[in-house]
Gaussian input, Z-matrix of N, CA and C with variables (Angstrom, degrees):
# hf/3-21g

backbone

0 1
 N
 C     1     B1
 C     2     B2     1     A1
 N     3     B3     2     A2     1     D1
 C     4     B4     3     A3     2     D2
 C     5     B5     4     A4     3     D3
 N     6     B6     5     A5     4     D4
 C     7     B7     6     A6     5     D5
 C     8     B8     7     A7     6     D6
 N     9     B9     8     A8     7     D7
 C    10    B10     9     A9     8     D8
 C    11    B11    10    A10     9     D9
 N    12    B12    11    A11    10    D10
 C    13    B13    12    A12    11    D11
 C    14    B14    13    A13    12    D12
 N    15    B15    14    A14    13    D13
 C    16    B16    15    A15    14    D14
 C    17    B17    16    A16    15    D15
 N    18    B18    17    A17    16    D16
 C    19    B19    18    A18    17    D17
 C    20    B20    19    A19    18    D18
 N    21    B21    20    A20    19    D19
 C    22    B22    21    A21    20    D20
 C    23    B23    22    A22    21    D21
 N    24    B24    23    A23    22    D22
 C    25    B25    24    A24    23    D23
 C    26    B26    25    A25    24    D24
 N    27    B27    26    A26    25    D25
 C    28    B28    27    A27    26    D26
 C    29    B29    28    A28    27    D27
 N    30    B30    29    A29    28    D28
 C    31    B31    30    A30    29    D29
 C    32    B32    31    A31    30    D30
 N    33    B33    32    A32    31    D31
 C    34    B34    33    A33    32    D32
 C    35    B35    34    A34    33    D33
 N    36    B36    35    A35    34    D34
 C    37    B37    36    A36    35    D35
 C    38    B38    37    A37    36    D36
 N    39    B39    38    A38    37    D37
 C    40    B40    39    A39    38    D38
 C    41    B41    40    A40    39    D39
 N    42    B42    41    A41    40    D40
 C    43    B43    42    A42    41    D41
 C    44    B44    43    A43    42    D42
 N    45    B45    44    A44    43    D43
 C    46    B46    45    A45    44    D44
 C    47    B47    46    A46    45    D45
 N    48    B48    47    A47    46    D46
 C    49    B49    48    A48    47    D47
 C    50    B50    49    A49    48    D48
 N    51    B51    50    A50    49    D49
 C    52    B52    51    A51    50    D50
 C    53    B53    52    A52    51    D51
 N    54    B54    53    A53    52    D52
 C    55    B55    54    A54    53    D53
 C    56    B56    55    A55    54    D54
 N    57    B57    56    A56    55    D55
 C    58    B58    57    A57    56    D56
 C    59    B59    58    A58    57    D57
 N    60    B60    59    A59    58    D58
 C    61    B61    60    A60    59    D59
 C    62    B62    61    A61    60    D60
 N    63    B63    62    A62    61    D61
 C    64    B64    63    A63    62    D62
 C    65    B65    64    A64    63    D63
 N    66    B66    65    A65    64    D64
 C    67    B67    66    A66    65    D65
 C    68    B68    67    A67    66    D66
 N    69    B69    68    A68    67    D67
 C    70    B70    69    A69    68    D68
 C    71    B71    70    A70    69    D69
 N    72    B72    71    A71    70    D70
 C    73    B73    72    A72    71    D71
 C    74    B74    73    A73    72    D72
 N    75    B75    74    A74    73    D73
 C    76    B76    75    A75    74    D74
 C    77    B77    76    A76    75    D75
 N    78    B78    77    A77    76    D76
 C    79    B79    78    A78    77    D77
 C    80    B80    79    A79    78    D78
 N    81    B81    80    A80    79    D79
 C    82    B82    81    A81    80    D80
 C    83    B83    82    A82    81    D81
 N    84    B84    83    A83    82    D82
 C    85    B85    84    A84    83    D83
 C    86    B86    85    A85    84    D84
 N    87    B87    86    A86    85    D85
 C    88    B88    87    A87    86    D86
 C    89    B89    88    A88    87    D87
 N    90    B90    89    A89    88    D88
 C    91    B91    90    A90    89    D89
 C    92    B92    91    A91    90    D90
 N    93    B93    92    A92    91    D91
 C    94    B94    93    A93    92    D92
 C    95    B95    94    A94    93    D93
 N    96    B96    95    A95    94    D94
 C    97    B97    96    A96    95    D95
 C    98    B98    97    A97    96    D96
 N    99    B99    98    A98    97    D97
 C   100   B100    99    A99    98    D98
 C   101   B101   100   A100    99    D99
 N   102   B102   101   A101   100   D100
 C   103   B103   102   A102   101   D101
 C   104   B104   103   A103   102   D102
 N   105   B105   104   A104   103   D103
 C   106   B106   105   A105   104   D104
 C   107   B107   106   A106   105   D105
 N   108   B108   107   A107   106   D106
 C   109   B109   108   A108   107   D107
 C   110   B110   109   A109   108   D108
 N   111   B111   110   A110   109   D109
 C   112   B112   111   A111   110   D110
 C   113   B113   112   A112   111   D111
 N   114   B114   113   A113   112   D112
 C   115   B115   114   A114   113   D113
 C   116   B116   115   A115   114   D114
 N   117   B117   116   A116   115   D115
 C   118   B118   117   A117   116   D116
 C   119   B119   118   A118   117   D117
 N   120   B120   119   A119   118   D118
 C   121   B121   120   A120   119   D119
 C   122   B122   121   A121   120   D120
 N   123   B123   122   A122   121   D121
 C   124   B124   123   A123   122   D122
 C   125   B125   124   A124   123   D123
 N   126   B126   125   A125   124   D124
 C   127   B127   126   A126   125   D125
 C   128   B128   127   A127   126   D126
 N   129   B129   128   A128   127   D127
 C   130   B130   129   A129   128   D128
 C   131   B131   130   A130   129   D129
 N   132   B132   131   A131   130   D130
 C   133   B133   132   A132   131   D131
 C   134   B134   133   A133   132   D132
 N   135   B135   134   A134   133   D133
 C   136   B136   135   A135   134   D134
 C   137   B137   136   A136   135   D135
 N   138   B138   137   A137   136   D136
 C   139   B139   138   A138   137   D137
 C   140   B140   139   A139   138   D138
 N   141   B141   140   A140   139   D139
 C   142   B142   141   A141   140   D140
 C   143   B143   142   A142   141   D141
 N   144   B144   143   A143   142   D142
 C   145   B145   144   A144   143   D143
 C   146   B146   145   A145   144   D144
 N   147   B147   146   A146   145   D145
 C   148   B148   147   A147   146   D146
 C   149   B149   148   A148   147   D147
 N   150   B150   149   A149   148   D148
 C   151   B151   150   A150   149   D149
 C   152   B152   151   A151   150   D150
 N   153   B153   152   A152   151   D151
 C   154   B154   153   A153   152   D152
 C   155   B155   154   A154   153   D153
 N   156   B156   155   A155   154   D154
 C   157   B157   156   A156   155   D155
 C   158   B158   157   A157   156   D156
 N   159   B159   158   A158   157   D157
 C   160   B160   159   A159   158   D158
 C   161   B161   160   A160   159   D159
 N   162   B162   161   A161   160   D160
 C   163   B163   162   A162   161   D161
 C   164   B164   163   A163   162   D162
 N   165   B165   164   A164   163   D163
 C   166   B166   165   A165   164   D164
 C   167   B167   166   A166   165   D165
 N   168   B168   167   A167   166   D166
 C   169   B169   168   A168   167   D167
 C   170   B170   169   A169   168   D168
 N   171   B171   170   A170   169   D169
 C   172   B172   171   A171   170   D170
 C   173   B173   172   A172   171   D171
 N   174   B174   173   A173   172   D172
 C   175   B175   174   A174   173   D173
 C   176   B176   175   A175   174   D174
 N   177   B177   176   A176   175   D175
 C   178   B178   177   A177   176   D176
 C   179   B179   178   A178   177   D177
 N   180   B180   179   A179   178   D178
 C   181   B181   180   A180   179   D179
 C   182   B182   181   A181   180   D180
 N   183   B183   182   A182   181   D181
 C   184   B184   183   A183   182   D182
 C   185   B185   184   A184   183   D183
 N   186   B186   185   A185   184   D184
 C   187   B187   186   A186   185   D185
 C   188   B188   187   A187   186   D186
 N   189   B189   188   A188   187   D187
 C   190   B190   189   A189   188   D188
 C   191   B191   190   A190   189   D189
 N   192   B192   191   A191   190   D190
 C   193   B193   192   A192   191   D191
 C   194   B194   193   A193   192   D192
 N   195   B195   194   A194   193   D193
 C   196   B196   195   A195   194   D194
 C   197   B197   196   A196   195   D195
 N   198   B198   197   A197   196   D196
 C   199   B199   198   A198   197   D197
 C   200   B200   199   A199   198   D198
 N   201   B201   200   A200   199   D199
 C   202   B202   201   A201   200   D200
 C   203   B203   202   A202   201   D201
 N   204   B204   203   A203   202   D202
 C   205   B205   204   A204   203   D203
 C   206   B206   205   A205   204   D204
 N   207   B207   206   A206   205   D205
 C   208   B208   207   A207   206   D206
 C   209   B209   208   A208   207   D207
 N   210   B210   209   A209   208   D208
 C   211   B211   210   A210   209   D209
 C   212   B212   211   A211   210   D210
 N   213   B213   212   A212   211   D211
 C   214   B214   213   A213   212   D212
 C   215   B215   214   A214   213   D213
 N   216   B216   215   A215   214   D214
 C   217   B217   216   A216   215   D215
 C   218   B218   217   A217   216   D216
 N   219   B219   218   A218   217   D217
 C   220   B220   219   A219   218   D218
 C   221   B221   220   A220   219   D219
 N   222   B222   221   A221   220   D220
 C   223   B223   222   A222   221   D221
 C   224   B224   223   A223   222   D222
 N   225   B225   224   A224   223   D223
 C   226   B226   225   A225   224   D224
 C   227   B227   226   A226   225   D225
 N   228   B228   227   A227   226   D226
 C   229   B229   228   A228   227   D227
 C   230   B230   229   A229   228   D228
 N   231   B231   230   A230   229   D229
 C   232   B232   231   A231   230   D230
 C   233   B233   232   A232   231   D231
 N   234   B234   233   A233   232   D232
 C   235   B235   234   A234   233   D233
 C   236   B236   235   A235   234   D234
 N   237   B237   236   A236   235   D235
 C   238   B238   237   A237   236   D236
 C   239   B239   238   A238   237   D237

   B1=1.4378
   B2=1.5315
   B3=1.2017
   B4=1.6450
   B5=1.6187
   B6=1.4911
   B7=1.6483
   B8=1.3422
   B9=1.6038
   B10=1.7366
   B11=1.5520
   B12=1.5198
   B13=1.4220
   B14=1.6596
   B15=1.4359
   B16=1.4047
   B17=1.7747
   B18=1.1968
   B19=1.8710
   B20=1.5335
   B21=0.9908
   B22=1.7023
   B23=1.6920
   B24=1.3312
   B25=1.5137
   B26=1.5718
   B27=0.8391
   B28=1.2551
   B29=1.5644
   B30=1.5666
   B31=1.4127
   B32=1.0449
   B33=1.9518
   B34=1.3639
   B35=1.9417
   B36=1.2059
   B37=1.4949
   B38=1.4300
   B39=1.2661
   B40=1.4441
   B41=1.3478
   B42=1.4648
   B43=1.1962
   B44=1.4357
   B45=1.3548
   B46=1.3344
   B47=1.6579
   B48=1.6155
   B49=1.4179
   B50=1.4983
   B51=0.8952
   B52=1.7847
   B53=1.3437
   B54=1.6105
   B55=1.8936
   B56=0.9094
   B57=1.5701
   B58=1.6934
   B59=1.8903
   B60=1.1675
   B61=1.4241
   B62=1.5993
   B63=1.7988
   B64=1.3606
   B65=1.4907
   B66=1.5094
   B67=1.2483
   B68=1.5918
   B69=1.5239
   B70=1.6678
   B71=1.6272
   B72=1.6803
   B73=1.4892
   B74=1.0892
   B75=1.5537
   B76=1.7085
   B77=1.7033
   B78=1.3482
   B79=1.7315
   B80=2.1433
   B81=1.4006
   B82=1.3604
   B83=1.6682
   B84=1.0525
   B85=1.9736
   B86=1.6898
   B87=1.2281
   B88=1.2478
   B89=1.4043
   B90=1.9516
   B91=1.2696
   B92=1.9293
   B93=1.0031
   B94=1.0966
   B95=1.3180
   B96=1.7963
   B97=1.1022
   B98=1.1877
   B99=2.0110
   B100=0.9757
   B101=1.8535
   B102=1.3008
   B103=1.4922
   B104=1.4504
   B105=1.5673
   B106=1.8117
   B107=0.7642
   B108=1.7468
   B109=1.6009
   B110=1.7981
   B111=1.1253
   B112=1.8175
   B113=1.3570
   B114=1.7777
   B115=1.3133
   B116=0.8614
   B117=1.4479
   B118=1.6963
   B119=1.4484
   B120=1.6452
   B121=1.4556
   B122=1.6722
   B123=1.1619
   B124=1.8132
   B125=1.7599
   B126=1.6298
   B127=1.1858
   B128=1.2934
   B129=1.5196
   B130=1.3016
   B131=1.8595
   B132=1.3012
   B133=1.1244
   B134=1.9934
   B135=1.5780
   B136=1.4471
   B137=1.5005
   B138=1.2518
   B139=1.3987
   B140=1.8120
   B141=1.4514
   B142=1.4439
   B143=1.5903
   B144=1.0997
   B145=1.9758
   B146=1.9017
   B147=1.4274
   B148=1.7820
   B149=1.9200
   B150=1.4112
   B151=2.0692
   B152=1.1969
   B153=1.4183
   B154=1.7664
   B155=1.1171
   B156=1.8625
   B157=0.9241
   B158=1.5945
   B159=1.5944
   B160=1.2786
   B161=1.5541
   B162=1.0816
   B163=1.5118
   B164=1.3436
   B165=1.3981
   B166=1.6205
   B167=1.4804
   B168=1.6552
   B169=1.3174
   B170=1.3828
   B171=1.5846
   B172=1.1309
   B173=1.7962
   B174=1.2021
   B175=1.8515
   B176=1.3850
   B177=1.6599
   B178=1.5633
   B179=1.5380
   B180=1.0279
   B181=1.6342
   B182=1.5280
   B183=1.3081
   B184=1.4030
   B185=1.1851
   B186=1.2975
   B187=1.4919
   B188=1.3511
   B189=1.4841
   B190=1.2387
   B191=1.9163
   B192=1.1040
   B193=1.6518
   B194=1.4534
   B195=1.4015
   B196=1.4922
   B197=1.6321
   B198=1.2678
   B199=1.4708
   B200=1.6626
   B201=1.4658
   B202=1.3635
   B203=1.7704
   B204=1.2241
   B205=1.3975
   B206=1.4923
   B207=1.0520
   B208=1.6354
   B209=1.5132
   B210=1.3524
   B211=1.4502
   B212=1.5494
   B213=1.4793
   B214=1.7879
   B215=1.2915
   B216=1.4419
   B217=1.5072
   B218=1.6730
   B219=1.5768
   B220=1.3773
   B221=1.1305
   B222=1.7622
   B223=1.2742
   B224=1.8923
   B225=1.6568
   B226=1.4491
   B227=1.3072
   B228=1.2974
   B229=1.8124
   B230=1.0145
   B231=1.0041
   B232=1.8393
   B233=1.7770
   B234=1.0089
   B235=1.3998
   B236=1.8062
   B237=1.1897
   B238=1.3722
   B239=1.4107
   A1=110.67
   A2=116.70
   A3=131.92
   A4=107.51
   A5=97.57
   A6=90.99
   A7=125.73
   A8=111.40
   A9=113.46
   A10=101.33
   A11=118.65
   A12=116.26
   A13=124.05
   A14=101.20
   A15=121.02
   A16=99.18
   A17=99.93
   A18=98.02
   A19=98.26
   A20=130.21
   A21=155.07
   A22=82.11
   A23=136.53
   A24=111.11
   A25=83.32
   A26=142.64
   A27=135.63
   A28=126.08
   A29=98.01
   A30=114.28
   A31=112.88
   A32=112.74
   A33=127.79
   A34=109.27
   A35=131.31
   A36=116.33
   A37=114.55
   A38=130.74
   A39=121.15
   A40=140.81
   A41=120.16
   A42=145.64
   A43=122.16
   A44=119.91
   A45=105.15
   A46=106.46
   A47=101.11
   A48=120.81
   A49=111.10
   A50=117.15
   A51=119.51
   A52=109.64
   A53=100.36
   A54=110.27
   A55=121.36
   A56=131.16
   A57=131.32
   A58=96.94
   A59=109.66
   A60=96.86
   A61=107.52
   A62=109.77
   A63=115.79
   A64=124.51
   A65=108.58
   A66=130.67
   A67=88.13
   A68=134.07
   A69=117.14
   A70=110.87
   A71=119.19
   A72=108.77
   A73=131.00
   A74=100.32
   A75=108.48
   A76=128.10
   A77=97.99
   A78=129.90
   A79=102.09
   A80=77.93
   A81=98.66
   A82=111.68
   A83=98.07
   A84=97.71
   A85=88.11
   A86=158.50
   A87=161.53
   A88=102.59
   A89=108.15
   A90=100.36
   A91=120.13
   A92=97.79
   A93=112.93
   A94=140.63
   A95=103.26
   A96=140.36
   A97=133.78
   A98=109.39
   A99=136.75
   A100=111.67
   A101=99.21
   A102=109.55
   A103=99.55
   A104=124.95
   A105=125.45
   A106=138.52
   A107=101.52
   A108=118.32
   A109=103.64
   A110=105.43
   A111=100.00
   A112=96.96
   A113=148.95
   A114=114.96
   A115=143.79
   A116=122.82
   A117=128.78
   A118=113.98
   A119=114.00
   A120=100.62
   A121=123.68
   A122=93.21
   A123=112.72
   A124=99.97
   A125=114.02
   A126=92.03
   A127=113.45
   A128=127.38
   A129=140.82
   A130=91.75
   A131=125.50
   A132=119.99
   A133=79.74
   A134=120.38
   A135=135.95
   A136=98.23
   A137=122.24
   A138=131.26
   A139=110.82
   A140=109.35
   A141=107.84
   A142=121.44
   A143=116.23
   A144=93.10
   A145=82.75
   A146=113.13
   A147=104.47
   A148=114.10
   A149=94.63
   A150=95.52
   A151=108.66
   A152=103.83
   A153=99.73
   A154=99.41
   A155=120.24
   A156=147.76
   A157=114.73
   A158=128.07
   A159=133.12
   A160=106.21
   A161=113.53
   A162=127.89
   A163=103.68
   A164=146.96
   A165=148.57
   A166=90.47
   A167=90.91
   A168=110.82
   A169=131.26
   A170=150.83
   A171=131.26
   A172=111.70
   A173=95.43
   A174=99.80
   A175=109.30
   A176=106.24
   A177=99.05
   A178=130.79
   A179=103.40
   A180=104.30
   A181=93.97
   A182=152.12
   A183=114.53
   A184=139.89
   A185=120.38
   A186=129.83
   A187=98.03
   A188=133.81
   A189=137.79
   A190=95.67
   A191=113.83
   A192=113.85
   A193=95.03
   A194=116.42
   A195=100.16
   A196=121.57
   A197=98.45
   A198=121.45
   A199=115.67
   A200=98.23
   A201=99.18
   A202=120.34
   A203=103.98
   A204=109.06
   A205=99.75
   A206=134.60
   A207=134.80
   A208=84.94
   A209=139.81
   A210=124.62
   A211=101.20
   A212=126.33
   A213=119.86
   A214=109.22
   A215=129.08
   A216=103.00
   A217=122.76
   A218=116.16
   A219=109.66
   A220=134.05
   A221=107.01
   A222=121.53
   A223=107.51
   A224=133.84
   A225=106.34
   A226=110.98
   A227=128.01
   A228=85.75
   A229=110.59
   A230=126.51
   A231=130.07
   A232=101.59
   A233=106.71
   A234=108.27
   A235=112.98
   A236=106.78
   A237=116.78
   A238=119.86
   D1=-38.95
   D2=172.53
   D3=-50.93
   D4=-53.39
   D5=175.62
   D6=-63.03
   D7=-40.27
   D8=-172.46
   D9=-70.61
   D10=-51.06
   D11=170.40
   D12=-24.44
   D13=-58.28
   D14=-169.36
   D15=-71.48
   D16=-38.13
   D17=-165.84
   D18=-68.00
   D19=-49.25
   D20=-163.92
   D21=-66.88
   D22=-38.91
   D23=-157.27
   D24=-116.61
   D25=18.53
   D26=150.96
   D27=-78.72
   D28=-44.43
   D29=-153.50
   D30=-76.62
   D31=-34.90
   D32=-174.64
   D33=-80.90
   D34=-11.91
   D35=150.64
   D36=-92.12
   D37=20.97
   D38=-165.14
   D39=53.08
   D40=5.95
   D41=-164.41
   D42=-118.76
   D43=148.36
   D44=178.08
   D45=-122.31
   D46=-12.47
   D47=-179.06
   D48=-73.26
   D49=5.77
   D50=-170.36
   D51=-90.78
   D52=110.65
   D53=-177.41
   D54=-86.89
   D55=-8.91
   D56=163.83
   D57=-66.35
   D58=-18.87
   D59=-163.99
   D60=-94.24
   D61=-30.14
   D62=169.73
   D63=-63.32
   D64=-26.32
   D65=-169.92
   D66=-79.71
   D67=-57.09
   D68=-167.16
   D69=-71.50
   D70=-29.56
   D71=158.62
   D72=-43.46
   D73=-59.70
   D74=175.39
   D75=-43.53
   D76=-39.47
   D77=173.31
   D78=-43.67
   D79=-74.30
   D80=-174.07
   D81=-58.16
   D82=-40.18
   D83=-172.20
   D84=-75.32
   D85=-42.65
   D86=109.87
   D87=34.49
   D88=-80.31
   D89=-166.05
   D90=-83.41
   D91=-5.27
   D92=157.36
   D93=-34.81
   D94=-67.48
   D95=154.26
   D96=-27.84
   D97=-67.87
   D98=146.81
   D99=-29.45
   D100=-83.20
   D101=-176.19
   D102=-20.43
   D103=-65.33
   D104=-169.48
   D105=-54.01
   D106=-31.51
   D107=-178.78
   D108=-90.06
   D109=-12.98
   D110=-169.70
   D111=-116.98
   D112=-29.75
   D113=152.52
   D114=-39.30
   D115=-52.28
   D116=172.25
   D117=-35.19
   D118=-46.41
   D119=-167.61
   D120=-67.42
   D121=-21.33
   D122=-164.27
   D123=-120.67
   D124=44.97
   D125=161.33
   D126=-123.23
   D127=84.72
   D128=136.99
   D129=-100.28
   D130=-40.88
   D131=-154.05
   D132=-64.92
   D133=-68.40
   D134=-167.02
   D135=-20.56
   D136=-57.04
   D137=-151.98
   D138=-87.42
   D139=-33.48
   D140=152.10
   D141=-64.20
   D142=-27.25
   D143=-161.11
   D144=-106.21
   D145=-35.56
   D146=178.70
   D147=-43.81
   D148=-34.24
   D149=-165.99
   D150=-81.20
   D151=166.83
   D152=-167.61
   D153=-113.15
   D154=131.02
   D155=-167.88
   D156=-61.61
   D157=177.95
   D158=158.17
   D159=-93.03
   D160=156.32
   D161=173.54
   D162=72.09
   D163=25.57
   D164=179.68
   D165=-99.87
   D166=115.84
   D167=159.67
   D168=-31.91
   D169=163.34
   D170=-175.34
   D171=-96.91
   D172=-29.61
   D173=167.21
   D174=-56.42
   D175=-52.21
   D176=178.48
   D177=-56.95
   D178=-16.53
   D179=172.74
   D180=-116.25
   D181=12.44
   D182=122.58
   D183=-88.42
   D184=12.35
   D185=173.74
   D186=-93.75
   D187=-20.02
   D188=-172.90
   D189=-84.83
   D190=-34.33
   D191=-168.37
   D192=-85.37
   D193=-26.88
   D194=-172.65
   D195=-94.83
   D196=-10.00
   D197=166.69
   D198=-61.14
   D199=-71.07
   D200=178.54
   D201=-47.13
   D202=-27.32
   D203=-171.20
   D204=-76.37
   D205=-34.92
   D206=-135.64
   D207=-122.45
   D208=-22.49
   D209=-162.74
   D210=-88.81
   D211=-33.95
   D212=165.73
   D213=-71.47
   D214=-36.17
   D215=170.37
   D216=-82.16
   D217=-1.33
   D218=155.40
   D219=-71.66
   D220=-15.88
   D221=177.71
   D222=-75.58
   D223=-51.49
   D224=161.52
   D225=-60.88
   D226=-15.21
   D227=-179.50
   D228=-78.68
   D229=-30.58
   D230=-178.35
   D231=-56.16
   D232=-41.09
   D233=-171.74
   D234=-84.92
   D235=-17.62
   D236=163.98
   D237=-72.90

């Protein structure tokens, strides 16, 4: 995902020299990073709030299914 992200925000100024743009890769491969090394420690907490509860409304878990789907592909367009 790092790569298509990065290729997609490269491609669309024509440049490869562009440091606002190296600077939001770098950002991102960062939080990334972060994310791997700091889930593992805290996942009893990960695995409680990730599962889907009893009594959740049915809108609420489709705004939750349609979210997840639509929030990585908002991420290339944003980056496009």
């Amino acid at each position: 995902m790092v790569v298509i992200l990065a290729t997609i925000l490269f491609i669309c100024p024509g440049q490869i020299n562009w440091l606002t743009g190296w600077i939001f890769v770098s950002m991102y491969v960062c939080i990334i990073v972060i994310s791997v090394i700091v889930i593992p420690l805290g996942q009893e907490l990960v695995e409680e709030r990730t599962g889907i509860k009893e009594g959740v409304k049915v809108w609420d878990k489709s705004i939750t299914i349609v979210g997840s789907i639509l929030y990585p592909l908002g991420i290339f367009v944003v980056a496009g």
